[in-house]
Structure formats: structure tokens, C-alpha cells
C-alpha positions as CSV (number, residue, x, y, z in Angstrom):
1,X,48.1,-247.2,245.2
2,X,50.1,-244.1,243.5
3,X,52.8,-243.3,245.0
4,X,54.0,-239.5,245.1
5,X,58.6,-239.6,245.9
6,X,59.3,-236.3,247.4
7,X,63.2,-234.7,246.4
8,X,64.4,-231.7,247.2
9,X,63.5,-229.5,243.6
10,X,59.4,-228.8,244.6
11,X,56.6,-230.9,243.5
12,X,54.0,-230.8,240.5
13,X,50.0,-230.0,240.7
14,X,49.4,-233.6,240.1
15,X,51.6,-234.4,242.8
16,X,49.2,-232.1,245.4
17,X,45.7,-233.7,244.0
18,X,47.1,-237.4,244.2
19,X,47.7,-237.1,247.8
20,X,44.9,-234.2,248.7
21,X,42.1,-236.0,247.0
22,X,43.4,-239.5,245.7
23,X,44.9,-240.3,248.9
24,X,48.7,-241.2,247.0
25,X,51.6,-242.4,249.7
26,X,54.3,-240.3,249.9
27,X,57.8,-241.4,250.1
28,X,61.0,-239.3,250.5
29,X,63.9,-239.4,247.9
30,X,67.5,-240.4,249.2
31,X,68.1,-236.7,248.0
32,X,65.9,-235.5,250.5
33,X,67.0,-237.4,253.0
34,X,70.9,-236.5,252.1
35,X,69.7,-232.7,251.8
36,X,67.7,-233.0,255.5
37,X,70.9,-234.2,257.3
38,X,72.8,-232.3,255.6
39,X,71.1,-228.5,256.4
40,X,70.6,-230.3,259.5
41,X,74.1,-230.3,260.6
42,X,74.6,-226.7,259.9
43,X,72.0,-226.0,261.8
44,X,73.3,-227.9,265.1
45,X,76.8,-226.5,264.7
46,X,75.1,-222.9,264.6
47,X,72.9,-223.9,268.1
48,X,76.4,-224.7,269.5
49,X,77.8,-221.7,269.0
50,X,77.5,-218.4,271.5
51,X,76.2,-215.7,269.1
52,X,72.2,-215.5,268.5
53,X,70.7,-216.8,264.9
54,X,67.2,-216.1,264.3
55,X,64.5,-219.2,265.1
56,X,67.7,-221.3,266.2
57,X,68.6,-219.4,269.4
58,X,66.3,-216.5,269.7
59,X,62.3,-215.9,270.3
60,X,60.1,-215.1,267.1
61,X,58.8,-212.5,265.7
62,X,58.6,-209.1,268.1
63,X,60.3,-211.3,270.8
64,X,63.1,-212.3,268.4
65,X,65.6,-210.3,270.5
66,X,65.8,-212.6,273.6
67,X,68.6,-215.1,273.2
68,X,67.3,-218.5,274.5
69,X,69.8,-220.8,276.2
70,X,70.2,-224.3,274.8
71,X,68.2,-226.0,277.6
72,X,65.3,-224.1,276.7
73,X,65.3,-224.6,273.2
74,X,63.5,-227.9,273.1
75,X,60.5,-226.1,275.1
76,X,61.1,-222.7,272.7
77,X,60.1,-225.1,269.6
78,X,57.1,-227.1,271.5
79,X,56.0,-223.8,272.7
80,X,55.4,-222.5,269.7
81,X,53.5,-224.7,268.1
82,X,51.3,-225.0,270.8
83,X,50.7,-220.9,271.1
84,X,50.4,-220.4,267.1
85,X,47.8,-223.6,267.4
86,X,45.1,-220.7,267.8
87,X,42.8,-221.3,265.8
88,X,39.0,-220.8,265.7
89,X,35.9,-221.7,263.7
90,X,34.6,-224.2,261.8
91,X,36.9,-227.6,260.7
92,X,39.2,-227.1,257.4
93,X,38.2,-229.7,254.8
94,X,40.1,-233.2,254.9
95,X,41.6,-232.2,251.6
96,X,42.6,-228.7,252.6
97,X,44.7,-229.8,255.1
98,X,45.8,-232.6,253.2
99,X,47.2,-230.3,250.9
100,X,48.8,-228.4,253.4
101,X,51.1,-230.8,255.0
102,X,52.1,-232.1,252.2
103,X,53.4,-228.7,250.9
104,X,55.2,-228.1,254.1
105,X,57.2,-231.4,253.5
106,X,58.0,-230.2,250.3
107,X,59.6,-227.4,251.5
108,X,60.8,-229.5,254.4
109,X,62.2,-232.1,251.8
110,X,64.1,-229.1,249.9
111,X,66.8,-228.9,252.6
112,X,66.7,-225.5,253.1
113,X,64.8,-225.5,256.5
114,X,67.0,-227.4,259.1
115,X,64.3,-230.1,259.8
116,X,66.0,-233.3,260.6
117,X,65.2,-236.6,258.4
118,X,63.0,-238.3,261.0
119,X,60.8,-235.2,261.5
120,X,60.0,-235.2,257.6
121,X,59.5,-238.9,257.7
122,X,56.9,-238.6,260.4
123,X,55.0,-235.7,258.5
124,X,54.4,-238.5,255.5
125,X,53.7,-241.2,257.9
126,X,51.0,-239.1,259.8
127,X,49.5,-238.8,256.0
128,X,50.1,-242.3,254.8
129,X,48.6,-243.4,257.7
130,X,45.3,-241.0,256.8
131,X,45.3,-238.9,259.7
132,X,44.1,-235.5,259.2
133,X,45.2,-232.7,261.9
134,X,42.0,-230.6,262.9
135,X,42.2,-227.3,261.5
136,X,40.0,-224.1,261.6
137,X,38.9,-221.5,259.5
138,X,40.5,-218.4,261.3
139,X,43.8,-218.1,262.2
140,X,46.1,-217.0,259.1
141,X,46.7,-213.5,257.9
142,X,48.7,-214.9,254.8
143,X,52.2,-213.4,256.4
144,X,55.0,-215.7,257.9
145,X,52.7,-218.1,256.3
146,X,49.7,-219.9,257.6
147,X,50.9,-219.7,260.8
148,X,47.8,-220.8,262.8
149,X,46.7,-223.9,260.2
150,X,50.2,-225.3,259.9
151,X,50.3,-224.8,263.7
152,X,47.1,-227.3,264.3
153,X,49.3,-229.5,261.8
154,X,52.9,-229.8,263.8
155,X,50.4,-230.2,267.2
156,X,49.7,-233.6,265.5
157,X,53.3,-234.4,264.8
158,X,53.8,-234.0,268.4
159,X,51.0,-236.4,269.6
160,X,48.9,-233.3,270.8
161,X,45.6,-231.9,269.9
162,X,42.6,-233.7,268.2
163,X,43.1,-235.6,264.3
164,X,40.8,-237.4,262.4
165,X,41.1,-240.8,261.7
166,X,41.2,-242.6,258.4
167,X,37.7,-243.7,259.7
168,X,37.0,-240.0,259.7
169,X,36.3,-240.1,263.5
170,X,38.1,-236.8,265.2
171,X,39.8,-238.7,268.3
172,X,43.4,-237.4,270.1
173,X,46.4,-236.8,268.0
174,X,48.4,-239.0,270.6
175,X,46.3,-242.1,270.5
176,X,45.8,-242.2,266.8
177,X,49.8,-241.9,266.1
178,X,49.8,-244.7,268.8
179,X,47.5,-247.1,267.1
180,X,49.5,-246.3,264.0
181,X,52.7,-247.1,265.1
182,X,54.4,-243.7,264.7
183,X,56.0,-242.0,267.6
184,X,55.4,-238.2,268.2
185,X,58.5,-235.9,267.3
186,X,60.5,-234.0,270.2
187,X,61.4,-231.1,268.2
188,X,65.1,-229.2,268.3
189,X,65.9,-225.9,267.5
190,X,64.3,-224.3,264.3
191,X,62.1,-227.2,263.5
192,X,59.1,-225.9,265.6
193,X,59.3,-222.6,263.4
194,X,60.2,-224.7,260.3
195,X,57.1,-226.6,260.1
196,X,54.7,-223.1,260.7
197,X,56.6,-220.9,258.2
198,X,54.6,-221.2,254.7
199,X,52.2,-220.3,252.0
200,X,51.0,-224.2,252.1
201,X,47.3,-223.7,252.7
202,X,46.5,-220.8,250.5
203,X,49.0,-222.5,247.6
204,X,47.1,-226.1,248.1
205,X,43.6,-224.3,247.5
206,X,45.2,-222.1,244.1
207,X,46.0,-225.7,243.1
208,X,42.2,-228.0,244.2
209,X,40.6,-224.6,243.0
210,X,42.4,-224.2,239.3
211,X,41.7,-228.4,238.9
212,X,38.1,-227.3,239.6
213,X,38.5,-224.5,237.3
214,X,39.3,-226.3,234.5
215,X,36.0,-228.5,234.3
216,X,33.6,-226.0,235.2
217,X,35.1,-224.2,232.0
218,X,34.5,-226.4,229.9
219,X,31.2,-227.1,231.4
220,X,30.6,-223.0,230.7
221,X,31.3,-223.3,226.8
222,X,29.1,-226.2,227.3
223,X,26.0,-224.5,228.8
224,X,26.3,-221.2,226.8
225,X,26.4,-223.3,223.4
226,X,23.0,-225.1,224.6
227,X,21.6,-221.8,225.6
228,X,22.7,-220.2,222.3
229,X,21.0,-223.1,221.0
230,X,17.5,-222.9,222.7
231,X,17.5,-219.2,221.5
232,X,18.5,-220.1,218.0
233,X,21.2,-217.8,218.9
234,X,24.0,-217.8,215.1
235,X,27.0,-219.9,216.0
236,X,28.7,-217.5,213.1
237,X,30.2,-215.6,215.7
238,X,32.2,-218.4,216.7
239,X,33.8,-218.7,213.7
240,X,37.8,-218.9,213.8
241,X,39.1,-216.4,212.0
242,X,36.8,-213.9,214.4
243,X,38.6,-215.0,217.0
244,X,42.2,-214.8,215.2
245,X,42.1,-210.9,214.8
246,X,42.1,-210.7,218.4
247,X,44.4,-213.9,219.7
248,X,43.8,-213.7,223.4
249,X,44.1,-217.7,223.8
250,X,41.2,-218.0,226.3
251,X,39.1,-216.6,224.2
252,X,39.8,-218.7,221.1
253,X,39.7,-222.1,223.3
254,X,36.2,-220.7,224.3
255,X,34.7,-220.1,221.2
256,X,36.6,-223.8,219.4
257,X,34.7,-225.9,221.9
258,X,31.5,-224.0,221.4
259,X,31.4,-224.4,218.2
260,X,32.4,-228.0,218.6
261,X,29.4,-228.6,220.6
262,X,27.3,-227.0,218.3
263,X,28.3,-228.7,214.9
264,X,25.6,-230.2,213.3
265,X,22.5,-228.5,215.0
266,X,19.6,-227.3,212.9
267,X,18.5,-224.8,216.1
268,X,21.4,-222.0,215.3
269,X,20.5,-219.1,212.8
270,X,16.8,-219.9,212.1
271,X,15.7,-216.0,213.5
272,X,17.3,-214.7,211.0
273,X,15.0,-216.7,208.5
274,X,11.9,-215.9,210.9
275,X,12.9,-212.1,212.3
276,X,15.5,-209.3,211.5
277,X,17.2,-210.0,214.6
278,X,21.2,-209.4,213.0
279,X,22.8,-210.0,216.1
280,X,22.5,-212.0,219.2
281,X,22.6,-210.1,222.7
282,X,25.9,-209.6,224.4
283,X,25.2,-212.2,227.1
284,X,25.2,-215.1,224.2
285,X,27.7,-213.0,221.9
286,X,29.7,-212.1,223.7
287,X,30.1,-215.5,226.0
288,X,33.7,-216.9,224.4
289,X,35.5,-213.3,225.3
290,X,34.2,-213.6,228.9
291,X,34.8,-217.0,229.8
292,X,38.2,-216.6,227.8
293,X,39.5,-214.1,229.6
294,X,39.1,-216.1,233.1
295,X,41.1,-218.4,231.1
296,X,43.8,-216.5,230.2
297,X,43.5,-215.5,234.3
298,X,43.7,-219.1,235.0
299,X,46.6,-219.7,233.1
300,X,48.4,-216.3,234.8
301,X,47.3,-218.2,238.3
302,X,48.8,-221.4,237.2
303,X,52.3,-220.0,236.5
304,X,52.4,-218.6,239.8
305,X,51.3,-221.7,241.4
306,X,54.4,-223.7,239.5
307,X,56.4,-221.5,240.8
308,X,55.5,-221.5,244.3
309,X,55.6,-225.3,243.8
310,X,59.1,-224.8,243.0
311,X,59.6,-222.7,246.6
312,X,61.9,-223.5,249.6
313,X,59.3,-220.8,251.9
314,X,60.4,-221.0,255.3
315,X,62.4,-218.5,257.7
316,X,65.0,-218.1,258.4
317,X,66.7,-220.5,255.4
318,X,69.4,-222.4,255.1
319,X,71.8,-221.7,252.2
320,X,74.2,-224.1,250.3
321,X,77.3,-221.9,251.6
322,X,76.3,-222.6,255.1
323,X,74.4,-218.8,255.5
324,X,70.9,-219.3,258.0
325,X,69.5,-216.2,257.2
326,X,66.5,-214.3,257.0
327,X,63.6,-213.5,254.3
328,X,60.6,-212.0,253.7
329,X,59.9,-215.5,251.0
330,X,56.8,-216.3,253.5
331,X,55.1,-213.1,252.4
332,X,52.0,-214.8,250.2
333,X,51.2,-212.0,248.1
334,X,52.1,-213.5,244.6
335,X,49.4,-216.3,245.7
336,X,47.0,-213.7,247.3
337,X,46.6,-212.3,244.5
338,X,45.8,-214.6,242.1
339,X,43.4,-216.1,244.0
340,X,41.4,-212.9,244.0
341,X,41.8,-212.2,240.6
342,X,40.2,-216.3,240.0
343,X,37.3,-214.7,242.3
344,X,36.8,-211.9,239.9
345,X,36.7,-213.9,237.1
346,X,34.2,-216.4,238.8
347,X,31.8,-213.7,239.0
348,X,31.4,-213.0,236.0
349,X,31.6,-216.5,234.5
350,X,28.4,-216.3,236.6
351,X,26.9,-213.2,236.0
352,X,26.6,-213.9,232.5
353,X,25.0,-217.3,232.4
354,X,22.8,-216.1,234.7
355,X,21.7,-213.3,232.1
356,X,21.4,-216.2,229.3
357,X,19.0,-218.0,231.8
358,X,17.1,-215.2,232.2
359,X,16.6,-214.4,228.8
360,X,15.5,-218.0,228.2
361,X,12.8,-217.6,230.5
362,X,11.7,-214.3,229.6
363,X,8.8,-214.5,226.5
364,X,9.6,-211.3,225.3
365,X,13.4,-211.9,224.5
366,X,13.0,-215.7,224.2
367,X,11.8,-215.9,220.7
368,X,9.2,-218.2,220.9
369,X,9.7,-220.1,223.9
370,X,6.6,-220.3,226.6
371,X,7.1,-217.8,229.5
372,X,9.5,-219.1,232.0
373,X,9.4,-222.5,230.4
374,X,6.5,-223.7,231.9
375,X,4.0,-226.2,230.7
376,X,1.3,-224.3,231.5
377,X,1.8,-220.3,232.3
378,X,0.1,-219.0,235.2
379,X,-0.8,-222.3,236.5
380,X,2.7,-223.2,236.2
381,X,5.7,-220.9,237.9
382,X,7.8,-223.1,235.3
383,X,11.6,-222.5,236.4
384,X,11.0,-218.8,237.4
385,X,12.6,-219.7,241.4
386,X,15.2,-221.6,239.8
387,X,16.7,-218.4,238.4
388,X,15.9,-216.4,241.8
389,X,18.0,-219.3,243.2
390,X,21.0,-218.3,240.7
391,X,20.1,-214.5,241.0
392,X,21.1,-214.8,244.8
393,X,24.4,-217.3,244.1
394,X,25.6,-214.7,241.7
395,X,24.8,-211.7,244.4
396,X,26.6,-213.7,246.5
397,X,29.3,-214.2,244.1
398,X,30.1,-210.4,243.2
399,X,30.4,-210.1,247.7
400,X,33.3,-213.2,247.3
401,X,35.0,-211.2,244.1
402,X,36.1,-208.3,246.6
403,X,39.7,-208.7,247.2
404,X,41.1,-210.1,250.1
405,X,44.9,-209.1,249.3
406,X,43.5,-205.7,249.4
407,X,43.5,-205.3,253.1
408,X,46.2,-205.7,255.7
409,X,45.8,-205.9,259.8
410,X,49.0,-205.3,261.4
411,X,50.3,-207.7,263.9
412,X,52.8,-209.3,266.1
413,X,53.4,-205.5,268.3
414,X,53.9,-204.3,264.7
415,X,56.8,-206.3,263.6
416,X,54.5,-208.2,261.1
417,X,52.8,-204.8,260.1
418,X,51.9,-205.4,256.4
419,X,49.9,-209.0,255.7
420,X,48.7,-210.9,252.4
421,X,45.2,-212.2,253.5
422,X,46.0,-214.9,251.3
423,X,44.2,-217.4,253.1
424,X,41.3,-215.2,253.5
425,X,41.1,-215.5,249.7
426,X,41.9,-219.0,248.9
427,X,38.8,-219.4,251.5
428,X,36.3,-217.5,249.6
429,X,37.3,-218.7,246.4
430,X,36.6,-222.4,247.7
431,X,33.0,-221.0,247.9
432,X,33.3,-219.2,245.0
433,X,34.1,-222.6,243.1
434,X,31.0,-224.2,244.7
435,X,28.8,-221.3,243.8
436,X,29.6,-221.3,239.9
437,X,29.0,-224.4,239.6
438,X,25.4,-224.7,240.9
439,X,24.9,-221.4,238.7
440,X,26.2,-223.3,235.4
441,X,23.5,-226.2,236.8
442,X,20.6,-223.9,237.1
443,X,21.6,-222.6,233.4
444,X,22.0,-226.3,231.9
445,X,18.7,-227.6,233.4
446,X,17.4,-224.3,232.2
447,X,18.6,-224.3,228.8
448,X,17.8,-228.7,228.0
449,X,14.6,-227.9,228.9
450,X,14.3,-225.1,226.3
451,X,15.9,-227.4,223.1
452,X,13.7,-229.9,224.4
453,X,10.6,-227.4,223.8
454,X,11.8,-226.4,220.4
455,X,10.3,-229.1,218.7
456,X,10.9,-229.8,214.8
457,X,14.2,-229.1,214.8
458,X,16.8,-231.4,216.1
459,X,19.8,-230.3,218.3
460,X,23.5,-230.6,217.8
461,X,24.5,-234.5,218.9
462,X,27.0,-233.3,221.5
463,X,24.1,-231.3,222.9
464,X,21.6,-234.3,222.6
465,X,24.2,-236.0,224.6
466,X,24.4,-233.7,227.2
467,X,20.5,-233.6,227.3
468,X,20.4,-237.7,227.3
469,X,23.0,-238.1,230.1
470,X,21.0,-235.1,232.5
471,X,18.3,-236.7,232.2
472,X,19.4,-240.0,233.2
473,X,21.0,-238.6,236.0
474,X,17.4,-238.0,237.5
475,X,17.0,-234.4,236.0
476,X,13.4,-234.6,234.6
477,X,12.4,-232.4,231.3
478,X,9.9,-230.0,230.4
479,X,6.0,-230.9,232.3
480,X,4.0,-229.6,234.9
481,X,5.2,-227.9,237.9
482,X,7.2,-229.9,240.7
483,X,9.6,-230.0,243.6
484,X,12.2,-228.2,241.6
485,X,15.2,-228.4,244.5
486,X,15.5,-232.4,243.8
487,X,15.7,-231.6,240.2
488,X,18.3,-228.5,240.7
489,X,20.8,-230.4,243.2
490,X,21.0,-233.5,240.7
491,X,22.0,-231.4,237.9
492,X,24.7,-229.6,240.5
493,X,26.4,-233.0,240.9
494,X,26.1,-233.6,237.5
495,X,28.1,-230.2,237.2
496,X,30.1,-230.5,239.6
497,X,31.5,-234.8,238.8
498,X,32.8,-233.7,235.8
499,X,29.9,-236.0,234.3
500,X,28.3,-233.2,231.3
501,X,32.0,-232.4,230.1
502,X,32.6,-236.1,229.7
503,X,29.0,-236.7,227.9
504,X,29.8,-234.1,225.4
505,X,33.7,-235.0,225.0
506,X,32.1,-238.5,224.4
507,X,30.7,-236.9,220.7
508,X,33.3,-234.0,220.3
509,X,36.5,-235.5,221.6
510,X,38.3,-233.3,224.2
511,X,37.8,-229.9,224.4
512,X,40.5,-227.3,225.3
């Protein structure tokens, strides 16, 4: 099994999808360990000491004026955790939370927080051992973190509160660590705040969500080029040195793998020998500057998120000249933000494939192609629900793009007056992700089904591929009317497994 070592400098993307969704051990570095015990004994000559340091010797928050004495410290920590463990709603996916601890132990790891080496040692055991804290939806306002989500987490470390199993059977925290040999953690001062004080959730979803991104990119170029195809759409507009006079980088990427996929179709350019039709409408013309720009916004969100993989986030922070002191780093605005602008650009990924499907079905803008692609019109609907069913994800989709970062609910008797709502967004852009790529399905079933009906003329191979492999993945062709849902959801997980980029890379090579 991979294996992800944890030291003290941050960790990679790769390093959050190994042990979110490929289930990668986690070890920590002698580094780490040196730079736990080392901020560690700062932090216990500081609790011994008569003057009041923030989260070592005081409350939290609004209640951060009351000096705690040292034999209350122990409950101060356990307290905590078990107040801020407030959450309500639904269950968090396994890989969301996942994600989550193992962003707080990298911050942990970084030596900045106070955490002693055993505590960080039990956070990777608990996730070696594949037990996944219950978390719920509501509960963070994005500001001193995700407070409530990492709170359900650090419950578990204490061998409270309900886990699921590697068996993915929610049982109680205290027997699973049991069966698994680990023992709970009696916290000491700071670490209780320590392990609740971060941007982990929100930054694990920026990272699952901009992996997703990247295929259902691809797949976009992808299902535009076969819908510029079916309406024998010009692929001169994806010519280079177009795209050169106007070098936003998303935008050429878009337009190379389109015109990748196309190469060597005879269904591109033929209205122009059959009707004065000079250019194509904006929804096909235009697609390589929309779906490049949500590019070049995807490569905006990633350089935040390698940055916040970089972060020590915690509060108050322990400094190499001794210093605990405290910051505002917990604030998850850069994040919040990017993950609404990634919602934005969702949207109208969506909004214009939808418009290409529509025009496919359409006979008056279809050129040539039966109305809504059915075998039979007017005894056959064809696939005129299936783009009602897209209609309503994209609806759906332009609600999502509304900007969570936009808002702030004070809290904590005002102390914590102005909040990121970054998890608010990374949440809706999970959905958001999900909801483009059944769109892109509807426009790929859509659109093979209209090459297939253009008969003479033979499509591009990487298109043909794409066509072949749908349709061995139980996505019938063009015929009579039938239970389309079956149909739709195959070609969603066809979407959605990564399995039409890799039919199409199988002809072109990689795409960008």
C-alpha cells in the first residue's frame, strides 16, 4: 500500500487524494516528531508559568479573559471539543473527512501548534486503522476554522462519539479504537484548541473538487467537439494561431484538444458546401473561451490550495523564537473564495452544453437532423426529457454559483464577528461537481446519438472511440423510444470514472 511520510514543510495534492480516496498509511517523519516535542516543550514551560497565554491558560474565544488554573486545564481542553462537537445534519462523506484529519495533522506535524508527538501519532493511527469520525453538514462558518467538523474529529481521538468502521458500520468511537488497539488521548493544554483550529475541511474539498475538475474538462472539450461534430459545426475556429492573438492558456488548451479530437472527421465544414451558414453559433464557437476561462480559474484555485498546503493554520501558534501568539491565519477567505469562483465557472461550463444539446435536438437549428433525435417524431419524444433533465441541473447550477464568501453571520457574543462561509462553499461546489457531470452525460449521449444519425459521412476516430466505448458501457444508440433514465445514469458513470477521457486519449494521446 502507498505510503504518504508526513514532515513538518505541508503536504502535496497527491498526498490528500492517496489518503482521502486511495486509502495511503500515513507515517510521521523524525522531523515531525523532533518539531512536536520540541513546540511542545515551550508550550509546557508557558502552562507553568503565572501570567495567562491565550488557549494554554485562558477560555476561548469571548470567554478568553478567564484565567484557568492548571487543574482545570485537562477538563478546559476535553470540554471543548465536546461543546464545538455541535454539529447537525446529514453524515460528511468518508472522503471529506478523510481529508480533513489528515490536513489537521499536517498542520499538527508542522510544529507550530504545541500538540505533543503521541497525540499526532494517534490522529494517523485512527486513519490507518480506517476509522472515519461522523461528521455533519452544518456546523462551520469557515472562521477559527471548521470548528464544528474538526470537533466530531478530536471526539474520536478521545474514544467519544460514534466512527465508522473500516467495515463502514457507524459503531462508538471508544470501542472501535479499542478493537484497534489504539488508546484514546487525554489532552493537555492547547491541544484541545489545536486540533479544532483550521481550514482543513473546506481546503480537502478545493483539492477532491479541482482532481474532479480536471477530468470533467477534458470530458467538456470532449463533448463540445462531438456536438460540433453532429452539427457539422467548422473546426477552423480552433485553429492555433486564433487562439495565439489572445493567449489566455485555458483557452488555448481548450481549443488543442478539440481539435485533437476532431482530426480526421469528414462531419466538420460540410454546411458551408450545403448552406451559407459562415459561422457557427456562439454556444459551439465560442466553447474553447468558456471552458478556458474556468481553466485559467482552476489554475488561480490551485495556487491557493498549494499554498494553504504549505500552512501551519492554527491559533494561537508557536514560533521558532519561543513567541505563542495570536493570528487571524484560521480566517478561510483565500479558500472561500476560490471555491465560489470554481462554482461560477461550473455554471457556465453547464449552461453552454446545455445550449449545444438543445440545438441538437431542435430541427430548425439542427441542420438536418430529425426533431429531437427521435426515430420516429411524434410517436417518439426522442431525447426531448433528457434535456428537461439538464435544463433543471443547470437551474440548479446557476442557485449553487451564488457566493457563499459573500455573506458573514456574526458569532461567538461578537468576538468572531466577520466569517468566510468557506465551508458553506466547498459544500455546494461538491454538488456542483456532481451536477456538471451528469449535464456533460446528457450532452454526450445526446450528441453520439446525432453522429450516429449522420450517415455517409464517417466521424473523427477519437470520436468513434468515444461512441464505441458509450456504447459498450450499456448506453444504447439511436431507435425507438425507451426507458431513457437507465440509458442517462450509465453514461453519468461513464462521465463521471474518467472512462470517455481515457477512450479518446486512447486515439489522441493525452490531452491538456
Amino acid at each position: 500500500m502507498h505510503t504518504v511520510v508526513v514532515g513538518t514543510s505541508g503536504v502535496t495534492a497527491s498526498d490528500v487524494l492517496a489518503v482521502a480516496r486511495g486509502g495511503a498509511r500515513i507515517e510521521l517523519s523524525e522531523e515531525a516528531v523532533a518539531a512536536l516535542a520540541a513546540a511542545r516543550g515551550i508550550v509546557e514551560a508557558l502552562a507553568a508559568k503565572p501570567e495567562p497565554v491565550y488557549g494554554v491558560s485562558t477560555g476561548f474565544g469571548a470567554l478568553a479573559t478567564r484565567h484557568i488554573s492548571q487543574e482545570l486545564r485537562a477538563q478546559l481542553q476535553r470540554n471543548i471539543v465536546r461543546s464545538h462537537a455541535a454539529g447537525m445534519g446529514p453524515r460528511v462523506e468518508r472522503e471529506v473527512v478523510r481529508a480533513l484529519m489528515f490536513l489537521r495533522l499536517k498542520t499538527v506535524c508542522s510544529g507550530h501548534t504545541g500538540v505533543r508527538p503521541e497525540v499526532a501519532q494517534t490522529m494517523a493511527d485512527v486513519l490507518n486503522a480506517g476509522i472515519t469520525p461522523v461528521v455533519h453538514e452544518y456546523g462551520s462558518l469557515g472562521c477559527s476554522g471548521d470548528l464544528a467538523p474538526l470537533s466530531h474529529c478530536a471526539l474520536t481521538l478521545m474514544g467519544e462519539g460514534d466512527a465508522e468502521g473500516p467495515d463502514g458500520v457507524v459503531r462508538a468511537a471508544g470501542e472501535l479504537l479499542a478493537e484497534h488497539g489504539i488508546e484514546p488521548v487525554e489532552l493537555r493544554e492547547k491541544e484541545g484548541l489545536a486540533l479544532l483550529n483550521g481550514t482543513d475541511g473546506m481546503l480537502g474539498m478545493l483539492v477532491m473538487a479541482l482532481a474532479d475538475l480536471d477530468m470533467l474538462y477534458k470530458s467538456a472539450d470532449i463533448t463540445a467537439a462531438l456536438s460540433l461534430e453532429a452539427l457539422l459545426g467548422t473546426d477552423k475556429v480552433l485553429a492555433p494561431e486564433l487562439h495565439a492573438i489572445r493567449p489566455h492558456p485555458g483557452q488555448g488548451a481548450s481549443a488543442a484538444n478539440m481539435l485533437a479530437v476532431l482530426q480526421g472527421s469528414e462531419l466538420t465544414g460540410h454546411h458551408q458546401d450545403d448552406a451559407p451558414r459562415v459561422q457557427d453559433a456562439y454556444s459551439v464557437r465560442c466553447a474553447p473561451q468558456v471552458a478556458g476561462a474556468g481553466r485559467d480559474t482552476m489554475a488561480h484555485a490551485r495556487l491557493v490550495a498549494e499554498r494553504e498546503l504549505a500552512s501551519a493554520v492554527d491559533n494561537p501558534v508557536v514560533l521558532p523564537d519561543g513567541r505563542v501568539e495570536s493570528n487571524g491565519n484560521f480566517h478561510g477567505a483565500p479558500v472561500a473564495y476560490v471555491l465560489d469562483f470554481l462554482a461560477i465557472a461550473v455554471a457556465d461550463l453547464a449552461s453552454i452544453a446545455e445550449r449545444r444539446t438543445d440545438r441538437l435536438l431542435d430541427k430548425n437549428r439542427s441542420h438536418g437532423l430529425p426533431p429531437f433525435l427521435a426515430d420516429d417524431a411524434g410517436v417518439d419524444s426522442g431525447l426531448m426529457i433528457a434535456q428537461y433533465t439538464q435544463a433543471a441541473l443547470v437551474s440548479e447550477l446557476k442557485r449553487l454559483a451564488v457566493p457563499a464568501s459573500a455573506d458573514s453571520i456574526p458569532s461567538s457574543a461578537m468576538q468572531e464577528d466577520h466569517v468566510s462561509m468557506g465551508w458553506s462553499a466547498a459544500r455546494k461546489l461538491r454538488t456542483a461537481v456532481d451536477n456538471l457531470t451528469r449535464v456533460l452525460a446528457v450532452e454526450l449521449y445526446a450528441a453520439s446519438r446525432a453522429v450516429e444519425l449522420r450517415e455517409g459521412l464517417s466521424p473523427a476516430p477519437a470520436t468513434q472511440a468515444a461512441i464505441s466505448a458509450v456504447r459498450k458501457a450499456g448506453v444504447e444508440g439511436p431507435g425507438p423510444d425507451r426507458f431513457l433514465a437507465p440509458d442517462l445514469a450509465a453514461a453519468d458513470v461513464f462521465v463521471r470514472e474518467g472512462r470517455l477521457v481515457s477512450a479518446v486519449e486512447a486515439v489522441t494521446g493525452p490531452l491538456l
